[in-house]
C-alpha positions as CSV (number, residue, x, y, z in Angstrom):
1,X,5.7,-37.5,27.7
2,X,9.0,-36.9,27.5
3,X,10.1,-34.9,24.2
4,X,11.7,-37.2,21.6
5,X,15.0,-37.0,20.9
6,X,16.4,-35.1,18.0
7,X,17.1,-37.0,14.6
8,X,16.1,-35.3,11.8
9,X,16.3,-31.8,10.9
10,X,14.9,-29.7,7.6
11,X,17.5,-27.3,6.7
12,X,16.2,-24.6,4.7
13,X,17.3,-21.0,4.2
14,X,18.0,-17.8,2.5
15,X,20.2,-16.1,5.3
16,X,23.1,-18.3,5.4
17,X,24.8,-16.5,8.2
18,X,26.1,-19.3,10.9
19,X,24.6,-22.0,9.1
20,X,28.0,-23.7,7.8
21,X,28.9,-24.3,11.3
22,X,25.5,-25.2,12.4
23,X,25.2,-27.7,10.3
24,X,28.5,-29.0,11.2
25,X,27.3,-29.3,14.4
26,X,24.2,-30.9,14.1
27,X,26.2,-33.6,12.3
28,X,28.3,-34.3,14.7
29,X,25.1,-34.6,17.2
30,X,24.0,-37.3,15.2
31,X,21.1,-35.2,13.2
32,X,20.3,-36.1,9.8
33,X,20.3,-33.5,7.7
34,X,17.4,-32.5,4.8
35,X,17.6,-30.0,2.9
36,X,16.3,-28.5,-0.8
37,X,17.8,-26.5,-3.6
38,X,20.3,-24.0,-2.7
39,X,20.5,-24.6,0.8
40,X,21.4,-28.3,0.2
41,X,24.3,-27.2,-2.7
42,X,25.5,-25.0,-0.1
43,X,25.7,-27.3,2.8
44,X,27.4,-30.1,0.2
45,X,30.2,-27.4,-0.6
46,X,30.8,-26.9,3.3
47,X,31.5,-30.7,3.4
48,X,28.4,-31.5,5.0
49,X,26.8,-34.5,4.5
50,X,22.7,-33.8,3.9
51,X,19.8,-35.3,2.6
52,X,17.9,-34.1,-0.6
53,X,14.1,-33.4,0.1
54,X,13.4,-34.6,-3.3
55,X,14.6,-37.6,-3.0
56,X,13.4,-38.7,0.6
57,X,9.5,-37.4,-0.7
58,X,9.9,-39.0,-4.3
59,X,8.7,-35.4,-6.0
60,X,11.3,-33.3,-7.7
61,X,11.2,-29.8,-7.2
62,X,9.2,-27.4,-9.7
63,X,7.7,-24.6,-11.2
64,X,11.6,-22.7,-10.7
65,X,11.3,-23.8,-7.1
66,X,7.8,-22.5,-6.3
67,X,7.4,-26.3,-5.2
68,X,9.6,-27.8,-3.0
69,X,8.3,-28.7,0.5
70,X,4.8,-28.4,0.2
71,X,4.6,-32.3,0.7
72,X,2.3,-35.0,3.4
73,X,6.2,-36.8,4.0
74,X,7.1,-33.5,5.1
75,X,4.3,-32.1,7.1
76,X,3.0,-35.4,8.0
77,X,6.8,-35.5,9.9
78,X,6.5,-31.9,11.3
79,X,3.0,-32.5,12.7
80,X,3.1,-35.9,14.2
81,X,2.0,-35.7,18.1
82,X,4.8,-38.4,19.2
83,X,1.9,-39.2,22.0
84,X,-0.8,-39.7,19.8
85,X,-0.5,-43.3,18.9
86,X,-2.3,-42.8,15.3
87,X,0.0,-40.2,13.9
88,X,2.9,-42.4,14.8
89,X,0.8,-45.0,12.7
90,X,0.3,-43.1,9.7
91,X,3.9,-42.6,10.1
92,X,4.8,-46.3,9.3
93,X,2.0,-47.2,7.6
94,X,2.8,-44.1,4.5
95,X,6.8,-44.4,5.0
96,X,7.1,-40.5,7.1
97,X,9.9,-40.0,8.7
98,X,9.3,-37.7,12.1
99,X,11.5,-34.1,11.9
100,X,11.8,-32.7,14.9
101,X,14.1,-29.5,13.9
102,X,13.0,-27.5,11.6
103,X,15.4,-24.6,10.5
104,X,14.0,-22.0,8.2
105,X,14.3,-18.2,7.0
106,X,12.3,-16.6,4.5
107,X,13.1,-15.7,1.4
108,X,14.4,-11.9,1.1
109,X,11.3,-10.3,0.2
110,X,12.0,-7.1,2.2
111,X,15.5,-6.5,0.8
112,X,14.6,-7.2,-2.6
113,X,11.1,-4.4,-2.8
114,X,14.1,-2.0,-0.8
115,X,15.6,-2.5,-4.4
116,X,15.0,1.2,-6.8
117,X,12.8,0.4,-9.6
118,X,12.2,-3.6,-8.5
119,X,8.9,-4.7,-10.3
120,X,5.9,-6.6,-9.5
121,X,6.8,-9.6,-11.2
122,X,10.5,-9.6,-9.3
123,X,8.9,-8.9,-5.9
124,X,5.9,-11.8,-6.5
125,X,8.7,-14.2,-6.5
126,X,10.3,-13.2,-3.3
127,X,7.0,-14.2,-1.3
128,X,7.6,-17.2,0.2
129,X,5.3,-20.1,0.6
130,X,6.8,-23.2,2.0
131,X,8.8,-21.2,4.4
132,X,6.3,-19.9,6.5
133,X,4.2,-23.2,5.9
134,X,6.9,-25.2,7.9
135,X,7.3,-22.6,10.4
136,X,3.6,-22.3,11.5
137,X,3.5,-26.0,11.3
138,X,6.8,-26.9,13.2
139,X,5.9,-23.6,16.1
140,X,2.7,-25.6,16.3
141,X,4.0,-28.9,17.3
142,X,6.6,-27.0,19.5
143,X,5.8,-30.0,22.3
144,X,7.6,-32.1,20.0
145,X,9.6,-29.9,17.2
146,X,12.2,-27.2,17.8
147,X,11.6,-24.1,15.7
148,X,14.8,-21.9,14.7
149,X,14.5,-18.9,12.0
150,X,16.9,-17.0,13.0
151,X,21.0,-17.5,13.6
152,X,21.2,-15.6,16.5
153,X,19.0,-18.9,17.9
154,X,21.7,-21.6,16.8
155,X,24.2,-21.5,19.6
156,X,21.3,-22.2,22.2
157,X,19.4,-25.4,20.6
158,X,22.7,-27.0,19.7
159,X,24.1,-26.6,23.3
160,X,20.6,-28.3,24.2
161,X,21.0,-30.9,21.7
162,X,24.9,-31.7,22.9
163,X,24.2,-32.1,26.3
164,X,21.0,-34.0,26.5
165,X,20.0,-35.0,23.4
166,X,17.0,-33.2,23.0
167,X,16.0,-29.2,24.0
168,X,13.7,-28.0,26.8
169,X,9.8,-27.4,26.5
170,X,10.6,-23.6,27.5
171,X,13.2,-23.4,25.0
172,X,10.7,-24.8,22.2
173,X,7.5,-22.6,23.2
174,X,9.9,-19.8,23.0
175,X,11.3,-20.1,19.7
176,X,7.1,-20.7,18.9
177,X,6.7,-17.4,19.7
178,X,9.7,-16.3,18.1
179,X,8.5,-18.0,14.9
180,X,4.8,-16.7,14.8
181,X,5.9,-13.4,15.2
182,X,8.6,-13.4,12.5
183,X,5.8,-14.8,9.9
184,X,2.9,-12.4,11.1
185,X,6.5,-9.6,10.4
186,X,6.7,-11.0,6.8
187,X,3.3,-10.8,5.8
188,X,3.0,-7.9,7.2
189,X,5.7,-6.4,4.9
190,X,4.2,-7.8,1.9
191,X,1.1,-6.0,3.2
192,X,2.4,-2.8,3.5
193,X,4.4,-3.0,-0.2
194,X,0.9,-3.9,-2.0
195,X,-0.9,-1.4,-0.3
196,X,1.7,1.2,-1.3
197,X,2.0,0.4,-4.8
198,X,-1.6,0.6,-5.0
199,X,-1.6,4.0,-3.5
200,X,-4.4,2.9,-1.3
201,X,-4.9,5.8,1.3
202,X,-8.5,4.5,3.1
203,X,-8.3,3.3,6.6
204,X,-7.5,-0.5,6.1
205,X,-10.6,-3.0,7.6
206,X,-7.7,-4.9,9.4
207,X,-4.5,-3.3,10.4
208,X,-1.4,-4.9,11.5
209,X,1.4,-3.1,11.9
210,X,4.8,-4.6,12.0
211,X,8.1,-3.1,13.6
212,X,12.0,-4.2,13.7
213,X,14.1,-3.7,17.0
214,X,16.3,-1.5,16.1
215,X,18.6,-1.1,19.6
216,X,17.5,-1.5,23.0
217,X,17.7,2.3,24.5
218,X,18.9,2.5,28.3
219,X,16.1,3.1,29.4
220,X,12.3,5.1,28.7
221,X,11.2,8.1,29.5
222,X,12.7,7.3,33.0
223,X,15.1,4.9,34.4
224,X,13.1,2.7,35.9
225,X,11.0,1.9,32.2
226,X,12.5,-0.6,29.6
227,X,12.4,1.0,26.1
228,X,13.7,0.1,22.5
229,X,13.6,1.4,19.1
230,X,11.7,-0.1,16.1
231,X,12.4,0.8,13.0
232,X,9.2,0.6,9.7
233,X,10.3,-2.5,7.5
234,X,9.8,-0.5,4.4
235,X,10.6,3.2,5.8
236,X,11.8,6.0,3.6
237,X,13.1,9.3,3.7
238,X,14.5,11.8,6.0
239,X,13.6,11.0,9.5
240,X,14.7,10.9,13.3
241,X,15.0,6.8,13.2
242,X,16.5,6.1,9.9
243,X,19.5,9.0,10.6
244,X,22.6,7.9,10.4
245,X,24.6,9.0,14.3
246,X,27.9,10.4,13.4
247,X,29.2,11.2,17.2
248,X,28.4,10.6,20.4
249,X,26.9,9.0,23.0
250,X,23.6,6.3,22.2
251,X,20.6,8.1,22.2
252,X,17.6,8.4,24.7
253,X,14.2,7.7,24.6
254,X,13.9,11.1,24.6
255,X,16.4,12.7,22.5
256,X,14.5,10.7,20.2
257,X,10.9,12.3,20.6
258,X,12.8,15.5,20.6
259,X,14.9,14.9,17.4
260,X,11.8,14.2,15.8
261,X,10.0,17.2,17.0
262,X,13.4,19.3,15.9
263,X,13.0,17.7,12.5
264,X,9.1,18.5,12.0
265,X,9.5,22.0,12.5
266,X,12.5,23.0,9.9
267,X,11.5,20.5,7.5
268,X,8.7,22.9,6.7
269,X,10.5,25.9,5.7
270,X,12.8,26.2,2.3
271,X,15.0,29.0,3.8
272,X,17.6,28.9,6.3
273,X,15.8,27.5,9.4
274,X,16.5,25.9,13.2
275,X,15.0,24.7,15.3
276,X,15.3,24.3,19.5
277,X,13.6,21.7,21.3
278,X,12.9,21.2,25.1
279,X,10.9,18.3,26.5
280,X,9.1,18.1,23.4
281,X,8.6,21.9,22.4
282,X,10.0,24.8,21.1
283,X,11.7,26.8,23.1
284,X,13.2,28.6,19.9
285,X,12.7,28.4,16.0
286,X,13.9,30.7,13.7
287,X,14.4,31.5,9.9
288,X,17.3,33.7,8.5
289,X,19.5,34.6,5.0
290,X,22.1,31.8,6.7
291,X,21.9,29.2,8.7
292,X,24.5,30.5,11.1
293,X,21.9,33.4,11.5
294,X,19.2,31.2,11.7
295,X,20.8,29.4,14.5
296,X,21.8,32.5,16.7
297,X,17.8,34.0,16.7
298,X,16.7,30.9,17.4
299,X,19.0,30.2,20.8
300,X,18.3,33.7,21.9
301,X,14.5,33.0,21.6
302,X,14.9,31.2,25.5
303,X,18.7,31.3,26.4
304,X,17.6,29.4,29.5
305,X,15.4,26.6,28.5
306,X,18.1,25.9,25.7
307,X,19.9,24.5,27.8
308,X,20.3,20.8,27.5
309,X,18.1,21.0,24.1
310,X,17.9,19.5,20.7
311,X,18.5,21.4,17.6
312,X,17.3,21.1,14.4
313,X,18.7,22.1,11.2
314,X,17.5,22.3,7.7
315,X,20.5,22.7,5.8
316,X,24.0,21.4,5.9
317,X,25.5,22.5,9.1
318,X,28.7,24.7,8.3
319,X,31.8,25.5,9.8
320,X,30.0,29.6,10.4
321,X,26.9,27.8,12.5
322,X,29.4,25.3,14.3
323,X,31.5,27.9,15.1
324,X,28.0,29.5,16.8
325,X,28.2,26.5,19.0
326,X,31.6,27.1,20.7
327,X,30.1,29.5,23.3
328,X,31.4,27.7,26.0
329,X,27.9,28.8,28.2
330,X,25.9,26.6,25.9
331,X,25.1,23.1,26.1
332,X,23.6,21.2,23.6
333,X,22.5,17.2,23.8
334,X,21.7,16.5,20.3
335,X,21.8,17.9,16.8
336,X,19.8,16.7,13.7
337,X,20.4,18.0,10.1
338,X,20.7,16.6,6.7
339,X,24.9,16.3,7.2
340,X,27.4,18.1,8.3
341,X,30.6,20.0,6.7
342,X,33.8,18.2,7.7
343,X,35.2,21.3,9.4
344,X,31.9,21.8,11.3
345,X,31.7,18.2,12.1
346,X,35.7,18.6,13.6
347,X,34.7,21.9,15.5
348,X,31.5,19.8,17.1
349,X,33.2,16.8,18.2
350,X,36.3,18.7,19.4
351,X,35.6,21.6,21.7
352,X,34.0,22.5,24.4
353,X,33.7,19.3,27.1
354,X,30.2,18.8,26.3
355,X,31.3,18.2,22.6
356,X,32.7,14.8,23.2
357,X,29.0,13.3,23.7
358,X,26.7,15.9,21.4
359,X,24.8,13.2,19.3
360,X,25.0,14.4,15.9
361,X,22.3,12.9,13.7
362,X,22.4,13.1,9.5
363,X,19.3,12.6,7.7
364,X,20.3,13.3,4.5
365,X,18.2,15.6,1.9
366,X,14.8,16.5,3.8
367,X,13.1,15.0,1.3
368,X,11.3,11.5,0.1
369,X,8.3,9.5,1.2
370,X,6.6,10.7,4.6
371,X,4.3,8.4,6.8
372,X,1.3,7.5,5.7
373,X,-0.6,7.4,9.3
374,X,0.1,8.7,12.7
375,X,-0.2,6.3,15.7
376,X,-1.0,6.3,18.9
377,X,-1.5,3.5,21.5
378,X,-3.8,3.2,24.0
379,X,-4.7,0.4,26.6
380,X,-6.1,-2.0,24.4
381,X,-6.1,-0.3,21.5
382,X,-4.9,2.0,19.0
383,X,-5.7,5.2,17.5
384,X,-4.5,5.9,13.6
385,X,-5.2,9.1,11.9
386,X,-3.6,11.2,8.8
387,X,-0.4,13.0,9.8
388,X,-0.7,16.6,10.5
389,X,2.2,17.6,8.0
390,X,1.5,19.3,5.3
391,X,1.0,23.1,4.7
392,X,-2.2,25.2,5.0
393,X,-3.9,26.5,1.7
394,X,-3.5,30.4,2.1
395,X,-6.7,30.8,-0.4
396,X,-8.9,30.1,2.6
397,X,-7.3,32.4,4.9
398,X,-9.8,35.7,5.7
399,X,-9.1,38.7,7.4
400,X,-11.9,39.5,9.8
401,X,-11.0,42.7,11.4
402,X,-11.5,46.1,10.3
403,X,-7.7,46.9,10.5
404,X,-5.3,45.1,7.5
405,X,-1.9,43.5,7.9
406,X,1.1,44.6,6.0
407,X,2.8,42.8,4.1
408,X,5.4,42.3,6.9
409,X,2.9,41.5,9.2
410,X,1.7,38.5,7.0
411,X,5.1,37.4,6.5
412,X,5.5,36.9,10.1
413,X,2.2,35.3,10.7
414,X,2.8,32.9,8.3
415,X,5.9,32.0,10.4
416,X,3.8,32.1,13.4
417,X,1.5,29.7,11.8
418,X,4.5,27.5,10.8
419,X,5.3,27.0,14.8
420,X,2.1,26.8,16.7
421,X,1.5,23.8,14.7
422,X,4.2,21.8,16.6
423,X,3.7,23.1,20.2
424,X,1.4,21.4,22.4
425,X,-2.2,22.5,22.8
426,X,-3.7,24.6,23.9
427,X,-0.8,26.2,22.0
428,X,0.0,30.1,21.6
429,X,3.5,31.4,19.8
430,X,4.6,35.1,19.7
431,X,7.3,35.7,16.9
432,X,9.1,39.0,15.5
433,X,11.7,39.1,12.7
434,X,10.8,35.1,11.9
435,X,12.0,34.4,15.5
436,X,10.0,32.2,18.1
437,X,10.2,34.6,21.2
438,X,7.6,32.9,23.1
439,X,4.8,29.9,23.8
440,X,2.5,28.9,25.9
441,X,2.3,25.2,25.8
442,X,0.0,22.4,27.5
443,X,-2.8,24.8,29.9
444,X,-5.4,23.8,30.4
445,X,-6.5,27.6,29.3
446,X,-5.7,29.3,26.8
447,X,-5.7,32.5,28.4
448,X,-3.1,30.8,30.3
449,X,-1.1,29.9,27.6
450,X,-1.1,33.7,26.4
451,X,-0.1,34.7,29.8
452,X,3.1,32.2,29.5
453,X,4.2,33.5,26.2
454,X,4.0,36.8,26.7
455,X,5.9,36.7,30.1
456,X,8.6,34.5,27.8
457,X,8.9,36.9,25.0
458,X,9.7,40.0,27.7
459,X,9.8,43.6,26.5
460,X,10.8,42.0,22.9
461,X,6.8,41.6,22.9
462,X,6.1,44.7,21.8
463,X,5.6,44.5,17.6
464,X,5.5,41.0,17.5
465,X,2.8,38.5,15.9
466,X,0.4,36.0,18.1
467,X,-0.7,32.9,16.6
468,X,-3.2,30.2,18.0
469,X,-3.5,26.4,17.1
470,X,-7.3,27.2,17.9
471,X,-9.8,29.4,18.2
472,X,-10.3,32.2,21.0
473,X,-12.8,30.9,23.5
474,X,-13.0,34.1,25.1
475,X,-11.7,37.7,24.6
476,X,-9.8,37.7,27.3
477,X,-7.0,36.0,25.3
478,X,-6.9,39.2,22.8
479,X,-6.6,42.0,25.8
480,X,-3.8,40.5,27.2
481,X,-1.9,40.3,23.8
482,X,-2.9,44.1,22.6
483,X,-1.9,45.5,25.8
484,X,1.4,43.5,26.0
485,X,2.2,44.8,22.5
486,X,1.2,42.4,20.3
487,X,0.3,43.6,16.5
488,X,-0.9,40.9,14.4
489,X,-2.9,37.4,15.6
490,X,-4.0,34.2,13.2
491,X,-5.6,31.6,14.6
492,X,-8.2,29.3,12.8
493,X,-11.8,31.1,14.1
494,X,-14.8,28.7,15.0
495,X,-16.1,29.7,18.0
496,X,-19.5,30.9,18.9
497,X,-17.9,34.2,20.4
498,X,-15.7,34.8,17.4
499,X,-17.2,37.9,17.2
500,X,-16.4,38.9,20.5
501,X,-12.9,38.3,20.0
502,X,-13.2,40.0,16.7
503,X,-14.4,43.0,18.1
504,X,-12.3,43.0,20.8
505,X,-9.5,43.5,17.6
506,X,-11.1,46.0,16.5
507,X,-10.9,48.1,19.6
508,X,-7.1,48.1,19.9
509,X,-7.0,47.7,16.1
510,X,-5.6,44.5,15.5
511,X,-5.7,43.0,12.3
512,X,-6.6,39.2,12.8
513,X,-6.4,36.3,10.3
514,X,-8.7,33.5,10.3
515,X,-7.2,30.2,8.6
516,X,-10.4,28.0,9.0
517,X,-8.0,25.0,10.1
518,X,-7.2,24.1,13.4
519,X,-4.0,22.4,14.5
520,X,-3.8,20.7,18.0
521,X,-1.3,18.7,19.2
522,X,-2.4,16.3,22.1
């Protein structure tokens, strides 16, 4: 059968955006127009000629609008299979009329918990219930209602409507889809806001997670992979997707996964600190007394792989660390920091070519609400677990090897600690002077992983610090560090050999802290 034609349409919505016109031109299609409280005032002061709900069901609105449209007139006229002879029936047998255009948006529950200090009482009455009631019902009977809760959908259906009187089967089970996911989105939200007022932290029994496009990127990791960015409803804080872009060109996919990993590592220091980021690791970090110095240590860490890399920045970027930036051999493709001094922000956007397209990204104070979970998906499914962000409790650290470190030495492999924690396992860092001057990121052995960050750190080896996201399988790993020049190692213990590799300390005489927590990063 043949969809019916359109006749009737329920109007009702907080997001007025479009609707005016709309509406218009529904009327002029023909399409009687029902509508409730301040939708129907709304549409009356636009001119437009609509029916009250109230009035067509015989029940007045109640309860301060708790109870509008939660009626059988309504539903019976939403759910009525135009092919099923019975419903159609009932229809004339209880005085329904059919509806077969429903146009609904939600009330603004997820702007109005956004709100600083709302309360519980204030947020209960933003969940709606009749909204999503005639959405599920109308994205149901798509093969005979047309579902729209959204503006950017208007345009299409009344095109449909003008030229044939009706819309398309493909055009209905789409805006089905459309409509079940932006109810599953809303309850969702409310979801997520109980569960953090509650302060629950347990692994929920159900979990459904629900994301906002926030741009369509050019393209994924590679050009030939579709990719977008969604953005956390009810996200907070300093982060890599709520930054505000204050120049240049529209991010990657990948500028993205690196700003965040640019943001990770300075975030967790309170001095001076930057950060430099290639394909997802370090290639330099450092801490200083400025930022400007900061900066400097940090791009001298791997002048080569800096290239084309992401910084990060955990203090306001000043016209001394922009001015760090003008070495015309450098080349930078992003920069992320809490803001950014108006004379820096004129020397970054003005000079050298590569300038006109750096993506500079402000976060604001690194401070505020982090995630609760980590995800990551799989092939059917999903895997959620604690974030790995917050600091190590130094009262479990032990020194297991005859020889001590100074307290220089434990300065520095605290900083070494502060690293290995973002590189990819199996992860080694060397550091001197709170600089990154080498890792080894990704082997499949760790041996091998020493071997690449010794040969990255160069003759600046010698003194420097060795840290390990985990433990030594083997003392191999602690030869090839003592003999390069290494001083100091950390690295969290746990393996049956331990003391083999502790031993092997003590015969070069090595001090070597165990933390008793390990840190990979798959």
């Amino acid at each position: 059968m043949e969809s019916p034609q359109i006749k009737r349409a329920i109007v009702s919505v907080s997001d007025k955006s479009g609707l005016a016109e709309f509406a218009a031109q529904l009327s002029g299609c023909k399409v009687e127009i029902y509508s409730t409280g301040g939708t129907r005032k709304y549409l009356q002061e636009q001119g437009i000629g609509v029916c009250d709900i109230s009035e067509y069901t015989g029940f007045p609105e109640m309860m301060d609008g708790r109870l509008k449209t939660l009626h059988p007139k309504v539903f019976g006229g939403i759910l009525c299979r135009h092919d099923h002879p019975s419903d159609m029936e009932a229809l004339q047998q209880h005085g329904i009329l059919s509806f077969e255009l429903v146009v609904v948006n939600l009330y603004p529950f997820e702007q109005t918990v956004r709100q600083p200090g709302v309360s519980w009482p204030e947020a209960i009455e933003k969940i709606d219930i009749g909204g999503p009631s005639l959405v599920r019902a109308a994205a149901k009977n798509h093969a005979f209602v047309t579902v729209a809760t959204s503006p950017r959908q208007y345009a299409e259906i009344v095109d449909q409507i003008r030229r044939d009187g009706r819309t398309t089967l493909e055009l209905r089970r789409r805006l089905a889809a459309e409509a079940f996911a932006h109810t599953a989105f809303y309850d969702q939200v409310i979801s997520s806001f109980f569960r953090s007022q509650l302060g629950q932290k347990d692994l929920p029994e159900e979990l459904t997670l629900g994301y906002r496009r926030k741009e369509v990127l050019r393209y994924g990791e590679n050009p030939h992979q579709q990719a977008a960015l969604y953005g956390e409803p009810l996200a907070r804080g300093a982060n890599a997707v709520l930054a505000e872009q204050l120049h240049g060109k529209e991010l990657s996919y990948n500028n993205l996964l690196d700003l965040e990993s640019a943001l990770e590592i300075v975030r967790y220091f309170t001095e001076p600190a930057v950060s430099v980021i290639k394909h997802n690791n370090p290639c330099g970090a450092a801490v200083a007394a400025s930022l400007a110095d900061a900066l400097r240590k940090a791009l001298a860490g791997d002048p080569v792989s800096a290239f084309g890399s992401v910084l990060g920045m955990n203090q306001i970027v000043d016209e001394q660390t922009a001015e760090v930036l003008t070495d015309p051999s450098l080349f930078i493709e992003a920069i992320i920091a809490p803001d950014f001094a108006p004379k820096a922000l004129e020397i970054l956007t003005s000079r050298p070519k590569w300038k006109a397209n750096v993506r500079l990204m402000k976060t604001g104070l690194l401070e505020g609400a982090r995630a609760s979970w980590a995800y990551r998906f799989l092939e059917g499914g999903l895997l959620v677990q604690e974030p790995d962000i917050y600091p190590d409790p130094e009262d479990e650290w032990r020194v297991v090897t005859q020889a001590q470190p100074t307290e220089s030495q434990l300065q520095e492999l605290r900083f070494a600690w502060a690293i290995v924690r973002h590189v990819k396992s199996n992860a080694i860092v060397i550091t001197k002077d709170g600089m990154l001057l080498g890792a080894g990121a990704g082997q499949m052995s760790r041996v091998d992983s020493v071997e690449i960050a010794i040969k990255k750190a160069g003759d600046r080896v010698k003194g420097s610090v060795l840290a390990s996201d985990a433990f030594f399988p083997f003392p191999d790993s602690i030869e090839h560090a003592a003999k390069a020049g290494v001083v100091a190692i950390i690295q969290p213990g746990g393996s049956v050999r331990d003391q083999e590799v502790i031993e092997a300390c003590n015969r070069f005489g090595l001090p070597m802290v165990f933390t008793g927590r390990r840190h990979f990063k798959h």
